[in-house]
PyMOL Python script that loads the backbone (N, CA, C, O; Angstrom):
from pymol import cmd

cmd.read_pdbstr("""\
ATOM      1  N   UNK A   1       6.460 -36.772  24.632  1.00  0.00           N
ATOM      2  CA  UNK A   1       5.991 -35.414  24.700  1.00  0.00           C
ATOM      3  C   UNK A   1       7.142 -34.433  24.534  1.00  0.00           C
ATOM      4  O   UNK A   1       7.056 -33.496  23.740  1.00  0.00           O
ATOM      5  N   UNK A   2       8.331 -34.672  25.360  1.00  0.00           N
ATOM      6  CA  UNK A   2       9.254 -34.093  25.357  1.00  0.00           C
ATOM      7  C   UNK A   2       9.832 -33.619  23.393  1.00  0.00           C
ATOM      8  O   UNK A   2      10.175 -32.557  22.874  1.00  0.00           O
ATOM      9  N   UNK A   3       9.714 -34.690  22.992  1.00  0.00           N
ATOM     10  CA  UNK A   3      10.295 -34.797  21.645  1.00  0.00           C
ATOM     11  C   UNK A   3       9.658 -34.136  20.534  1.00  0.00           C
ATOM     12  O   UNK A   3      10.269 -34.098  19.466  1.00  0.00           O
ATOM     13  N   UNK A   4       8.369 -33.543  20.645  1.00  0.00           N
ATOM     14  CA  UNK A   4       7.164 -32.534  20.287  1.00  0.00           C
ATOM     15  C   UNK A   4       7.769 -31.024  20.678  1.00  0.00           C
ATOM     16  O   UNK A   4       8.036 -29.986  20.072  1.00  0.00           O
ATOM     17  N   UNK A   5       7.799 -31.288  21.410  1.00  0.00           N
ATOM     18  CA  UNK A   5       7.887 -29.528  22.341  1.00  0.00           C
ATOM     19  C   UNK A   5       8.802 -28.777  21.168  1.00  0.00           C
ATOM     20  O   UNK A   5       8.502 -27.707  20.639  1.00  0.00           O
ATOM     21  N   UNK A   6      10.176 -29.707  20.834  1.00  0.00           N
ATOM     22  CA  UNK A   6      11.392 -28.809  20.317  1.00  0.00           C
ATOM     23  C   UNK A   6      10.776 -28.146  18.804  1.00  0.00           C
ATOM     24  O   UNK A   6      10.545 -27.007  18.399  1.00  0.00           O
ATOM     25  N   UNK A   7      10.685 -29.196  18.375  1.00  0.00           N
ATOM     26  CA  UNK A   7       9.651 -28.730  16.998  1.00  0.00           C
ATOM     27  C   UNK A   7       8.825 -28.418  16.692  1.00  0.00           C
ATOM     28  O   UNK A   7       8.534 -28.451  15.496  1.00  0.00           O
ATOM     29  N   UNK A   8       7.861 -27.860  17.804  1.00  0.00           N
ATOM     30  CA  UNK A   8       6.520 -27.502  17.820  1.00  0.00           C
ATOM     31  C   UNK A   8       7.279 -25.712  17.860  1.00  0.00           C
ATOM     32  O   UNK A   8       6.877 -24.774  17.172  1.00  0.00           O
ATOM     33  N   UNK A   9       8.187 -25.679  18.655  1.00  0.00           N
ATOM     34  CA  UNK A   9       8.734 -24.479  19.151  1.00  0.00           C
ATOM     35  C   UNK A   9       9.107 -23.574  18.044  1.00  0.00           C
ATOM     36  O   UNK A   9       8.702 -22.424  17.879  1.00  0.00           O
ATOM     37  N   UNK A  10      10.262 -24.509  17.011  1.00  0.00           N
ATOM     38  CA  UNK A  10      10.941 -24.160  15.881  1.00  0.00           C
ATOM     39  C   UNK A  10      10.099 -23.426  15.007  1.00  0.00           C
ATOM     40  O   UNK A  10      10.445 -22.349  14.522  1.00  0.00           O
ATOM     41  N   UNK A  11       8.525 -24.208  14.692  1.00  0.00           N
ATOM     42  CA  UNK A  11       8.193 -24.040  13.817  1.00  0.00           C
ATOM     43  C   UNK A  11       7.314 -22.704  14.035  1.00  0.00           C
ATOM     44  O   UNK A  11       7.130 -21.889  13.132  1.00  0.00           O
ATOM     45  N   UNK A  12       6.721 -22.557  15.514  1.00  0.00           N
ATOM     46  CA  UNK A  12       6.010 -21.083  15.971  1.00  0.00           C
ATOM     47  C   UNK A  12       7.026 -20.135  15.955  1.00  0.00           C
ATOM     48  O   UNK A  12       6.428 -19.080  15.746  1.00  0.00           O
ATOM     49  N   UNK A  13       8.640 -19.805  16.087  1.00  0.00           N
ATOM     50  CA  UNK A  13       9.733 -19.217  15.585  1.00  0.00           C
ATOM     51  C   UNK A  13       9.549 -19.124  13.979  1.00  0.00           C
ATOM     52  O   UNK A  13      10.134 -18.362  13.210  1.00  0.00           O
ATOM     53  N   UNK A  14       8.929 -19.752  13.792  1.00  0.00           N
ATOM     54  CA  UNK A  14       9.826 -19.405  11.971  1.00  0.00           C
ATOM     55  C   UNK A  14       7.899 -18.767  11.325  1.00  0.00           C
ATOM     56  O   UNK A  14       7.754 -18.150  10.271  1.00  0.00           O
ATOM     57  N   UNK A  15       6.821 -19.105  12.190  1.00  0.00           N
ATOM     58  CA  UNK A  15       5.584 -18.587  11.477  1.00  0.00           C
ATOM     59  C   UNK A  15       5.432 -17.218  12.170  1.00  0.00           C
ATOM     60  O   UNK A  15       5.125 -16.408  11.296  1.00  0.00           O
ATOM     61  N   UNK A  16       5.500 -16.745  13.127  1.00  0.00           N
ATOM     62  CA  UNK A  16       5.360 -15.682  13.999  1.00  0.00           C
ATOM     63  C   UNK A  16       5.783 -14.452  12.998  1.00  0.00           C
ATOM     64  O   UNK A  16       4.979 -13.685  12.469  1.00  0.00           O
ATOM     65  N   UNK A  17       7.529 -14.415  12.812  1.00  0.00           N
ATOM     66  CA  UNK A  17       7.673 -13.352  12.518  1.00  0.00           C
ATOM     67  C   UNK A  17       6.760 -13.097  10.425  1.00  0.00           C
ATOM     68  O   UNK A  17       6.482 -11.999   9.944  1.00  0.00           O
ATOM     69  N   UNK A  18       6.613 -14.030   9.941  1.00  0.00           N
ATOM     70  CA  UNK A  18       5.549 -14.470   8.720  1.00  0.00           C
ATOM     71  C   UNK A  18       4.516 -13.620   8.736  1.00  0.00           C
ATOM     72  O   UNK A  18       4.117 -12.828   7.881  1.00  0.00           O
ATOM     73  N   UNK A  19       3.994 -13.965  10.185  1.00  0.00           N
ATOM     74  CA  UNK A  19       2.796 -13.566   9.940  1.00  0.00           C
ATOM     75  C   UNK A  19       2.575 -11.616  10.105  1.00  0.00           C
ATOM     76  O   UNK A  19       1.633 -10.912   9.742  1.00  0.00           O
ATOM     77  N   UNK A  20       3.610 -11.323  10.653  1.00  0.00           N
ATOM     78  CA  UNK A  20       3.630  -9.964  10.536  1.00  0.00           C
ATOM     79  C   UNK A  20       3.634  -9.107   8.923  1.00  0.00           C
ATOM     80  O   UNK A  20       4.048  -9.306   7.781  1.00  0.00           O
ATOM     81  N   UNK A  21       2.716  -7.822   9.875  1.00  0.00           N
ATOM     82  CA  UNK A  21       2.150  -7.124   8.453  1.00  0.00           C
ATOM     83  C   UNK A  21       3.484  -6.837   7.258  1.00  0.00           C
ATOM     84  O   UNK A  21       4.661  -6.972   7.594  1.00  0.00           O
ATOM     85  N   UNK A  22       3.022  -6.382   5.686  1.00  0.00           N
ATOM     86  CA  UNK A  22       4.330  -5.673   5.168  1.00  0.00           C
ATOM     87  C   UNK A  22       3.653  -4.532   4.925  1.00  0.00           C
ATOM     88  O   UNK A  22       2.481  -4.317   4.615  1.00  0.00           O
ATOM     89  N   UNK A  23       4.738  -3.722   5.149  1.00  0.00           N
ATOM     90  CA  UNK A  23       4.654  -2.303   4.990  1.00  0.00           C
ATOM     91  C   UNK A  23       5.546  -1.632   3.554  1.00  0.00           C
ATOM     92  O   UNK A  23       6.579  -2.167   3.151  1.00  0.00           O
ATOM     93  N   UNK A  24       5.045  -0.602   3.008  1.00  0.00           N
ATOM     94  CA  UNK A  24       5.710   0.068   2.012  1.00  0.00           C
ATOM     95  C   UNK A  24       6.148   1.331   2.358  1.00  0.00           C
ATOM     96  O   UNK A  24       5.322   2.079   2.882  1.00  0.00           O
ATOM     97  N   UNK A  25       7.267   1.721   2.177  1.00  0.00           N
ATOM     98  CA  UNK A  25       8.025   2.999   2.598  1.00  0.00           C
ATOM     99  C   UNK A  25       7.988   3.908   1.425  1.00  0.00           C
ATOM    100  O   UNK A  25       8.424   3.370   0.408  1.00  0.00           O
ATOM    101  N   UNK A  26       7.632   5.006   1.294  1.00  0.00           N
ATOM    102  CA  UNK A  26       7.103   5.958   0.416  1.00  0.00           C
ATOM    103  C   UNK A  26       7.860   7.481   1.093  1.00  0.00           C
ATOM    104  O   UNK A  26       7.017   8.269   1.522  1.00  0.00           O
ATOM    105  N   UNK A  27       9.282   7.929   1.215  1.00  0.00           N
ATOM    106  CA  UNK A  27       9.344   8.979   1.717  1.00  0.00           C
ATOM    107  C   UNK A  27       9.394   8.554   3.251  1.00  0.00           C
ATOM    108  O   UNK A  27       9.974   7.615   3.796  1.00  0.00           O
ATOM    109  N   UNK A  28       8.436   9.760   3.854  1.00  0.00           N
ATOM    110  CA  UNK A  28       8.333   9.555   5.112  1.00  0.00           C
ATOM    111  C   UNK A  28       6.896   8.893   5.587  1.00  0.00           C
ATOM    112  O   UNK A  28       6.509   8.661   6.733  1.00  0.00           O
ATOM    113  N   UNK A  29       6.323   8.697   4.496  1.00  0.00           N
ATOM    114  CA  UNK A  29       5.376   7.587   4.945  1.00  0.00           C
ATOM    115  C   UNK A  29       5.248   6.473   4.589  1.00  0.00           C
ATOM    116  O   UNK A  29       5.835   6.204   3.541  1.00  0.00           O
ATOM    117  N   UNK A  30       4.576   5.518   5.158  1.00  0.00           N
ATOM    118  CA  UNK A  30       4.662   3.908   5.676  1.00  0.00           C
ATOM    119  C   UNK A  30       3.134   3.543   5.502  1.00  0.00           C
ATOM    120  O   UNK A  30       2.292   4.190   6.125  1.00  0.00           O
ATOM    121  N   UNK A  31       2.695   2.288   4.478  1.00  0.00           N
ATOM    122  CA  UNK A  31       1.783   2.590   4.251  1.00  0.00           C
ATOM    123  C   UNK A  31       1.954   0.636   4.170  1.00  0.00           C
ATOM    124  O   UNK A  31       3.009   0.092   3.843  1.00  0.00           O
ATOM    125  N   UNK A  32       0.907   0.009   4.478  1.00  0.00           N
ATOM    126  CA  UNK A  32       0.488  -1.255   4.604  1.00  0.00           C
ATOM    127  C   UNK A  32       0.093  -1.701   3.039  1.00  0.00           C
ATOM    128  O   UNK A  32      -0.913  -1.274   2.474  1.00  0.00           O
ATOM    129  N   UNK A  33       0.936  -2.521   2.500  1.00  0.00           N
ATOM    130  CA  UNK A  33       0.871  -3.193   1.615  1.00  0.00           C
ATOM    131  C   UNK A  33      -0.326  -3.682   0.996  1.00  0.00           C
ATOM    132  O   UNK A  33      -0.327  -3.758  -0.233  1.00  0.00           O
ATOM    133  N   UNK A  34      -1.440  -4.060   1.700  1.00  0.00           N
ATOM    134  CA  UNK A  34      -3.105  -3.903   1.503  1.00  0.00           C
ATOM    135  C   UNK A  34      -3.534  -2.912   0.855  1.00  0.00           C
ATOM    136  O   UNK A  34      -4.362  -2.973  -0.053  1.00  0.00           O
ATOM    137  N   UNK A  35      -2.788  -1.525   1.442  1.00  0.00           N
ATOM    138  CA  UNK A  35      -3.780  -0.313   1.267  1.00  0.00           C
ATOM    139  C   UNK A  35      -2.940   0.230  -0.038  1.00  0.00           C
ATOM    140  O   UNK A  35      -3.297   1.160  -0.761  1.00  0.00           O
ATOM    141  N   UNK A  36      -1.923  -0.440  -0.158  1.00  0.00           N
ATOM    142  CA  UNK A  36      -0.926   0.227  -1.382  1.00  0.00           C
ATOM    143  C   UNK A  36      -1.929  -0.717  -2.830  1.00  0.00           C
ATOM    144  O   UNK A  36      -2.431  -0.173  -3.813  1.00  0.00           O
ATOM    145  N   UNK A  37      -1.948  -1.986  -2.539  1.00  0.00           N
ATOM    146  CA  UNK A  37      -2.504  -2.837  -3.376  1.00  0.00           C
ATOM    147  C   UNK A  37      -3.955  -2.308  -3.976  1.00  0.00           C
ATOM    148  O   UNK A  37      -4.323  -2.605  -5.113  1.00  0.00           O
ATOM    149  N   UNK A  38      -4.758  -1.462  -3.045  1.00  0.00           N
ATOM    150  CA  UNK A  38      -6.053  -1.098  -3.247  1.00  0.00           C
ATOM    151  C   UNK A  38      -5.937  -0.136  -3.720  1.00  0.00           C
ATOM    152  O   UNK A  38      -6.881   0.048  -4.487  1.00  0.00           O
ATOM    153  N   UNK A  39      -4.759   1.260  -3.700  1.00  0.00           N
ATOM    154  CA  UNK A  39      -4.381   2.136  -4.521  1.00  0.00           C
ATOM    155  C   UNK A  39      -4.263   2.101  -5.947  1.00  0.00           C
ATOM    156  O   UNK A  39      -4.703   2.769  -6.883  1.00  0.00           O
ATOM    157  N   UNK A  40      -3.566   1.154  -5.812  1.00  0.00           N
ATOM    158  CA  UNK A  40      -3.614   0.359  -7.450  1.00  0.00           C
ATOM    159  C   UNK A  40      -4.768   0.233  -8.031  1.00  0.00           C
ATOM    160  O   UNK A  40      -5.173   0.934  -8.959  1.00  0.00           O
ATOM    161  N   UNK A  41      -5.336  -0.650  -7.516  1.00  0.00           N
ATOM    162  CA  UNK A  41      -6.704  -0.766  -8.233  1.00  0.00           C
ATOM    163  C   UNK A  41      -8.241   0.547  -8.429  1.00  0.00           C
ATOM    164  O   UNK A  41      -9.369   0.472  -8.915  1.00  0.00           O
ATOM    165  N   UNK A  42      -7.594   1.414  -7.879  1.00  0.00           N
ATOM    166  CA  UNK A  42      -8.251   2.671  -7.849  1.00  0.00           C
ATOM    167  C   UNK A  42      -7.826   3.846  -8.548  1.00  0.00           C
ATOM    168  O   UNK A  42      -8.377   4.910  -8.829  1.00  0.00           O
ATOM    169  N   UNK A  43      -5.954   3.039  -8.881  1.00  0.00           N
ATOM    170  CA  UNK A  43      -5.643   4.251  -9.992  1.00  0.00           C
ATOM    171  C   UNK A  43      -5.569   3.453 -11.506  1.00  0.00           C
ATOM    172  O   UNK A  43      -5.082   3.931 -12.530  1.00  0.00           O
ATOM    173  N   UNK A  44      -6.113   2.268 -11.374  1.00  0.00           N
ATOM    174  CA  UNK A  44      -6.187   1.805 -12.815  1.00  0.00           C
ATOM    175  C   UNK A  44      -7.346   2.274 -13.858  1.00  0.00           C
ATOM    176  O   UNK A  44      -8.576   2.240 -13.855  1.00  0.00           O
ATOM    177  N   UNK A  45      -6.545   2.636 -14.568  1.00  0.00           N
ATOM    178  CA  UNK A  45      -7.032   3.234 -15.722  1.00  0.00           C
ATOM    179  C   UNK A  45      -6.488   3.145 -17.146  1.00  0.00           C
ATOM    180  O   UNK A  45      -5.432   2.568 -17.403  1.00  0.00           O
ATOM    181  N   UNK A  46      -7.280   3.761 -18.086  1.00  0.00           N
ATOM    182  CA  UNK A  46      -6.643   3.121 -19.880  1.00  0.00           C
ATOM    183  C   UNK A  46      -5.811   4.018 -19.775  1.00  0.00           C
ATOM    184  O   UNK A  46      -5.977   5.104 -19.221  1.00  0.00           O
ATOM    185  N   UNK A  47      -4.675   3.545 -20.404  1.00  0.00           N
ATOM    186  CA  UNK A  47      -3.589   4.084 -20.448  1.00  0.00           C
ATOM    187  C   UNK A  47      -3.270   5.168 -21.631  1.00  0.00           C
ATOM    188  O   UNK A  47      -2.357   5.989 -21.544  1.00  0.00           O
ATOM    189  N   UNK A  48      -4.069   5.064 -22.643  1.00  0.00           N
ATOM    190  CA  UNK A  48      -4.036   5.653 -24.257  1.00  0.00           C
ATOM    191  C   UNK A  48      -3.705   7.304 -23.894  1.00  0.00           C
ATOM    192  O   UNK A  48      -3.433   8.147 -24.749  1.00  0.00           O
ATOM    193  N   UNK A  49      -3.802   7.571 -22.304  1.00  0.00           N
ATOM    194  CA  UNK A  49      -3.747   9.275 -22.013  1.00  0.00           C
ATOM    195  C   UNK A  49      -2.726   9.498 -21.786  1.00  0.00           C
ATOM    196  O   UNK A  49      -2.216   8.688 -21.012  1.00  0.00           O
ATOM    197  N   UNK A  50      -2.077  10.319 -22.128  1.00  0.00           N
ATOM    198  CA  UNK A  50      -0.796  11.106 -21.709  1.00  0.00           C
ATOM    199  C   UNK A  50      -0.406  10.875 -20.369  1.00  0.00           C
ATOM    200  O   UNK A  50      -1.238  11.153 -19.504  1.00  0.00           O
ATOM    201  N   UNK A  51       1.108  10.251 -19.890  1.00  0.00           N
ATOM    202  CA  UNK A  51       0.948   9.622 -18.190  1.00  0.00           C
ATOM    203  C   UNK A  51       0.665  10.907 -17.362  1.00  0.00           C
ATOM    204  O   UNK A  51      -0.047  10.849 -16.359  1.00  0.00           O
ATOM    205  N   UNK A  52       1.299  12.210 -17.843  1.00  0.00           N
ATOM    206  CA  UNK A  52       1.426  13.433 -17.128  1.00  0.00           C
ATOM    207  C   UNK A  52      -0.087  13.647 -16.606  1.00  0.00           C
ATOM    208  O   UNK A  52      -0.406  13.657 -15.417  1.00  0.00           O
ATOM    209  N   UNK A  53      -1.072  13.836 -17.833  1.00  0.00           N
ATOM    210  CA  UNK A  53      -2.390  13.876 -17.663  1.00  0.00           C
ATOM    211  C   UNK A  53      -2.709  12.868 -16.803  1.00  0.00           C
ATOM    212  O   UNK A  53      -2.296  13.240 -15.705  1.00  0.00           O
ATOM    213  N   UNK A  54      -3.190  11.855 -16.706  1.00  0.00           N
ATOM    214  CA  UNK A  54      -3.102  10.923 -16.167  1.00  0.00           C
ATOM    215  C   UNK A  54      -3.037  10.804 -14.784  1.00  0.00           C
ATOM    216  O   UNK A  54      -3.759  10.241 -13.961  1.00  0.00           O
ATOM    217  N   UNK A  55      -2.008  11.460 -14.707  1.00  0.00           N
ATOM    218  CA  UNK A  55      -1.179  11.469 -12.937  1.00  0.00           C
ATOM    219  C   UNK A  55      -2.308  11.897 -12.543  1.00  0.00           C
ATOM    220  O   UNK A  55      -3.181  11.270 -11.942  1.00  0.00           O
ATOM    221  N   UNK A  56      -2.297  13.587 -13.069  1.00  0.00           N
ATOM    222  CA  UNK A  56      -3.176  14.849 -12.492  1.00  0.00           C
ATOM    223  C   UNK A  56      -4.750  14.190 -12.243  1.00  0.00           C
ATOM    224  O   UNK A  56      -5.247  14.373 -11.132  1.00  0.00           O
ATOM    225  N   UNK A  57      -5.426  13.529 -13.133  1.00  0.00           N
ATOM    226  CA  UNK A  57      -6.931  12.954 -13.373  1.00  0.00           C
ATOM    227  C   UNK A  57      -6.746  12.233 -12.094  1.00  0.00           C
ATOM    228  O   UNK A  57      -7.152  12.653 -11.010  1.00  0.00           O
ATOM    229  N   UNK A  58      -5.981  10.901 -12.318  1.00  0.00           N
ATOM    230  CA  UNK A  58      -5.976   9.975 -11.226  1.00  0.00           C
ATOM    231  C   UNK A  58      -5.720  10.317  -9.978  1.00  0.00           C
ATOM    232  O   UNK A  58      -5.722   9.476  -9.079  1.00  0.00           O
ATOM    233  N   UNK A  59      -5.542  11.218  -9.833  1.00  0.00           N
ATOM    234  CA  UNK A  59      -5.005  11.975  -8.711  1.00  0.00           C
ATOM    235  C   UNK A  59      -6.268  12.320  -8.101  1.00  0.00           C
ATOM    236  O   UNK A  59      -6.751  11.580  -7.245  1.00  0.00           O
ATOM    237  N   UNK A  60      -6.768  13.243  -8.422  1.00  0.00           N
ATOM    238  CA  UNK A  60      -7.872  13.859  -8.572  1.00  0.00           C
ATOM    239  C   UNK A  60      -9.399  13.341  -7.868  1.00  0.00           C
ATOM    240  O   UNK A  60     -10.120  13.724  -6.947  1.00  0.00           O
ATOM    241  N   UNK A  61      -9.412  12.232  -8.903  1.00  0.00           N
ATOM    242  CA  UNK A  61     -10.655  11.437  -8.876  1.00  0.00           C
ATOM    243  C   UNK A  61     -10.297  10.143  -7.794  1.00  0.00           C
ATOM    244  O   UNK A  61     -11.356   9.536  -7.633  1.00  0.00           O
ATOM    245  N   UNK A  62      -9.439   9.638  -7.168  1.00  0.00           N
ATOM    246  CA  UNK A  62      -8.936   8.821  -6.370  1.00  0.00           C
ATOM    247  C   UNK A  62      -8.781   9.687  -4.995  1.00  0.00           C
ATOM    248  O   UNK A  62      -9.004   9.307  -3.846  1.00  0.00           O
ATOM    249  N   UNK A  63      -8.457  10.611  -5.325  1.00  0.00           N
ATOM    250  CA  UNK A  63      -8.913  11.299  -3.344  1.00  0.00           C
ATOM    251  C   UNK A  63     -10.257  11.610  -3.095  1.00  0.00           C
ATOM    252  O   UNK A  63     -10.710  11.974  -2.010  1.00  0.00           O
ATOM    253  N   UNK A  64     -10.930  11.439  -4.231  1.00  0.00           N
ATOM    254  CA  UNK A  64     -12.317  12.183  -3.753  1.00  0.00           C
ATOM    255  C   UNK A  64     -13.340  10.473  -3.749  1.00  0.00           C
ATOM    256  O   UNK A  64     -14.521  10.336  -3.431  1.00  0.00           O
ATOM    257  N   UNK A  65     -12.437   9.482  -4.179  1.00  0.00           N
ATOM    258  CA  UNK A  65     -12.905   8.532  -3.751  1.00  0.00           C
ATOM    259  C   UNK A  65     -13.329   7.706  -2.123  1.00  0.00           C
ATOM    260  O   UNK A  65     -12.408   7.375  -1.376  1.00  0.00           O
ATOM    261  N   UNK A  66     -14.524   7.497  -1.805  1.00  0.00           N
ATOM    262  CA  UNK A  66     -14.695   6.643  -0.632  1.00  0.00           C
ATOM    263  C   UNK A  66     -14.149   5.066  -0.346  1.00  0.00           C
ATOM    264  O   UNK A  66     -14.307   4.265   0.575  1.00  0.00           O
ATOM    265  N   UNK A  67     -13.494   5.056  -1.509  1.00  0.00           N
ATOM    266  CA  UNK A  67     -13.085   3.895  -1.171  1.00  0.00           C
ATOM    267  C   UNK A  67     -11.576   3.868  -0.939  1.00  0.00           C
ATOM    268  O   UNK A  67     -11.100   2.964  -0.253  1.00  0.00           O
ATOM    269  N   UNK A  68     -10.933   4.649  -1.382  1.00  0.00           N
ATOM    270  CA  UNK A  68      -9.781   4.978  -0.631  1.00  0.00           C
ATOM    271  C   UNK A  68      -9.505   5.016   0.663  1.00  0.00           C
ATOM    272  O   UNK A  68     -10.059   5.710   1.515  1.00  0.00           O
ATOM    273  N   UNK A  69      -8.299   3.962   0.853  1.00  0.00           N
ATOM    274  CA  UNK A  69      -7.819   3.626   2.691  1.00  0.00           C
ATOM    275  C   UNK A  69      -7.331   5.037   3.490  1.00  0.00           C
ATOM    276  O   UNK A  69      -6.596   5.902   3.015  1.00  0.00           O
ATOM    277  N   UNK A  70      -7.766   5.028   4.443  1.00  0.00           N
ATOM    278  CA  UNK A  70      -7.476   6.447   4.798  1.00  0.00           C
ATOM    279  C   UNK A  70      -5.844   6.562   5.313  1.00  0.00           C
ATOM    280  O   UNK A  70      -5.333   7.582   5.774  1.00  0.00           O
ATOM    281  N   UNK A  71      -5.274   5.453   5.144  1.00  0.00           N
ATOM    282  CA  UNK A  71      -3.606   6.040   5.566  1.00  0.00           C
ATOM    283  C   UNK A  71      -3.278   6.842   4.170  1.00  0.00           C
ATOM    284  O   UNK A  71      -2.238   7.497   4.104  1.00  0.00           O
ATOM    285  N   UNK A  72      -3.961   6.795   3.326  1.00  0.00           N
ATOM    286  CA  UNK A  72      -3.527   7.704   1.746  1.00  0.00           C
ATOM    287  C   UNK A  72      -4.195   9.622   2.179  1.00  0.00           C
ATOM    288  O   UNK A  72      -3.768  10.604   1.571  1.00  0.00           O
ATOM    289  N   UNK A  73      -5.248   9.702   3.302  1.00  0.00           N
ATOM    290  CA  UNK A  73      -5.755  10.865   3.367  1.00  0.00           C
ATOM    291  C   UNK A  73      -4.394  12.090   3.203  1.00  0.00           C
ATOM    292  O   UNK A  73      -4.173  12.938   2.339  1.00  0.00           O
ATOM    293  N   UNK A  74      -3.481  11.610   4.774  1.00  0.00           N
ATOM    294  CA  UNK A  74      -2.657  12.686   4.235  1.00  0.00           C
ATOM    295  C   UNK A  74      -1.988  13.214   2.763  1.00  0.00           C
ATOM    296  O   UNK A  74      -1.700  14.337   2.350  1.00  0.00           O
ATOM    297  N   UNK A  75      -1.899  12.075   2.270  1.00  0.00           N
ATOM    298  CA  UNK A  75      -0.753  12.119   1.074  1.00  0.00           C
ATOM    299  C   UNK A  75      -1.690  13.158   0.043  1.00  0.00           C
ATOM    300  O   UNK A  75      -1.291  13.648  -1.014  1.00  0.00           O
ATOM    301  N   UNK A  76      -2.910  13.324   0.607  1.00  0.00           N
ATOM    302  CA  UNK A  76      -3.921  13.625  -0.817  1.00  0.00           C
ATOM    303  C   UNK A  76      -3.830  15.290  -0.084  1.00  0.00           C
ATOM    304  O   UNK A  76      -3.789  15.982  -1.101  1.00  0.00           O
ATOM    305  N   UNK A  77      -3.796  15.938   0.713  1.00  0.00           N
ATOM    306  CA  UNK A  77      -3.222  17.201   1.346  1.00  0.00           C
ATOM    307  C   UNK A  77      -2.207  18.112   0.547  1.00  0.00           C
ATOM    308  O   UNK A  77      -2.050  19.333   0.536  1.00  0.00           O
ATOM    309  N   UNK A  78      -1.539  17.023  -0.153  1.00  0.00           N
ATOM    310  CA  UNK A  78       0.470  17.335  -0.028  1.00  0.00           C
ATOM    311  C   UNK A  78       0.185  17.852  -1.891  1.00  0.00           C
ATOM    312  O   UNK A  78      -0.553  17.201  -2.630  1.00  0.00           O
ATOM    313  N   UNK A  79       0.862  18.976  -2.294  1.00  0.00           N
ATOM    314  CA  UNK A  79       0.566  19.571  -3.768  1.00  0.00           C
ATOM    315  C   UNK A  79       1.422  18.473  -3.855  1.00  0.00           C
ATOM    316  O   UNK A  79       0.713  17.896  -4.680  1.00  0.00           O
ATOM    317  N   UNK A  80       2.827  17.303  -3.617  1.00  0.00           N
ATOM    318  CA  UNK A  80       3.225  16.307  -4.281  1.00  0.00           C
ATOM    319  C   UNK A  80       2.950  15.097  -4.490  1.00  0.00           C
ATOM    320  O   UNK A  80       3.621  14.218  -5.030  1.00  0.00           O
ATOM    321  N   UNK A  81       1.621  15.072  -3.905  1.00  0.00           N
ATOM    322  CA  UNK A  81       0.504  13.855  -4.100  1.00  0.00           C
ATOM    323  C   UNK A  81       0.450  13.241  -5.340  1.00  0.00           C
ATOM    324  O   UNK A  81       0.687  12.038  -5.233  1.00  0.00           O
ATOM    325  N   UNK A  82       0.245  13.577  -6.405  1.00  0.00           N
ATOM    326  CA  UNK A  82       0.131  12.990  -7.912  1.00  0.00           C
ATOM    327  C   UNK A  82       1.964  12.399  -7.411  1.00  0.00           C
ATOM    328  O   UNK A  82       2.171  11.301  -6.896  1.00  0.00           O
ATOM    329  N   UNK A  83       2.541  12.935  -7.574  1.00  0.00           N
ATOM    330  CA  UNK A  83       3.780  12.100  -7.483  1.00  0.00           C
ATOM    331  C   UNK A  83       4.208  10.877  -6.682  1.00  0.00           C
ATOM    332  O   UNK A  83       4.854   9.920  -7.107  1.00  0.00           O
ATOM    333  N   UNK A  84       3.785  11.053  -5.573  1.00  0.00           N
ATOM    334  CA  UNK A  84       4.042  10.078  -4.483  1.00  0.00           C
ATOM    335  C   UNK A  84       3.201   8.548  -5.179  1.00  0.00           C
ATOM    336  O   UNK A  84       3.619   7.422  -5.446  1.00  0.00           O
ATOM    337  N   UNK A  85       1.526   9.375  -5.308  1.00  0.00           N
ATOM    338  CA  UNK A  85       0.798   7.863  -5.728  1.00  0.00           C
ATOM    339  C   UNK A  85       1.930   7.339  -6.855  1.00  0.00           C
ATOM    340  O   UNK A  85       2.575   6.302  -6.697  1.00  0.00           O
ATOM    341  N   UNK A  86       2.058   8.172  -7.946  1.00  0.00           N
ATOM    342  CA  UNK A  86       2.811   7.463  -9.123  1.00  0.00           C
ATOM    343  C   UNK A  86       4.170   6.551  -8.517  1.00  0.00           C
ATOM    344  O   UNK A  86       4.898   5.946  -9.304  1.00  0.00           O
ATOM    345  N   UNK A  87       4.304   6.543  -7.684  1.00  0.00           N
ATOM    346  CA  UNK A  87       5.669   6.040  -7.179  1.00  0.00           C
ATOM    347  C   UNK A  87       5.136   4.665  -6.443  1.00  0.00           C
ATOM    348  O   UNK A  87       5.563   3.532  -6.660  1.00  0.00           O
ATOM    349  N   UNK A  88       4.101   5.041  -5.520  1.00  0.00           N
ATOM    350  CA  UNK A  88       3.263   3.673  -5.400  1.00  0.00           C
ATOM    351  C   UNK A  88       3.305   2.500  -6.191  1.00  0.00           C
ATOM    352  O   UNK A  88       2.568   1.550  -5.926  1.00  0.00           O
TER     353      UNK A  88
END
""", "prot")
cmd.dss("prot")
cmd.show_as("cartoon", "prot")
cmd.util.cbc("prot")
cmd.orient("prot")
């Protein structure tokens, strides 16, 4: 039993800190890697548009989305919002 314990130990040391969330640093906000990932997929779009345009549209139509994670609410407040997502 004894001879279990040490390596049972090692290995809850090395999954523990694993299993903690990742976060993305954006400025002064901190935004969970989930909700950055789902950003993505909410600002994908055809690309054939001008990126400038683009920004502004996606911008736009992605805050007024319900499916947007709400740690993005503030960012959609901020007139540097189109920028920040693009940096996402």
């Amino acid at each position: 039993m004894k001879g279990i314990v040490f390596p049972v130990t090692v290995m809850l040391l090395i999954l523990v800190p694993s299993s903690q969330p990742v976060y993305v640093q954006e400025g002064e906000f901190s935004f969970p890697l989930e909700a950055v990932k789902k950003l993505k997929e909410l600002l994908a779009v055809n690309t054939t548009a001008s990126p400038r345009m683009m920004a502004r549209t996606n911008f736009i139509s992605v805050c007024a989305n319900p499916e947007l994670p709400e740690e993005f609410q503030p960012v959609c407040q901020r007139e540097d919002a189109p920028a920040i997502f693009n940096r996402l």
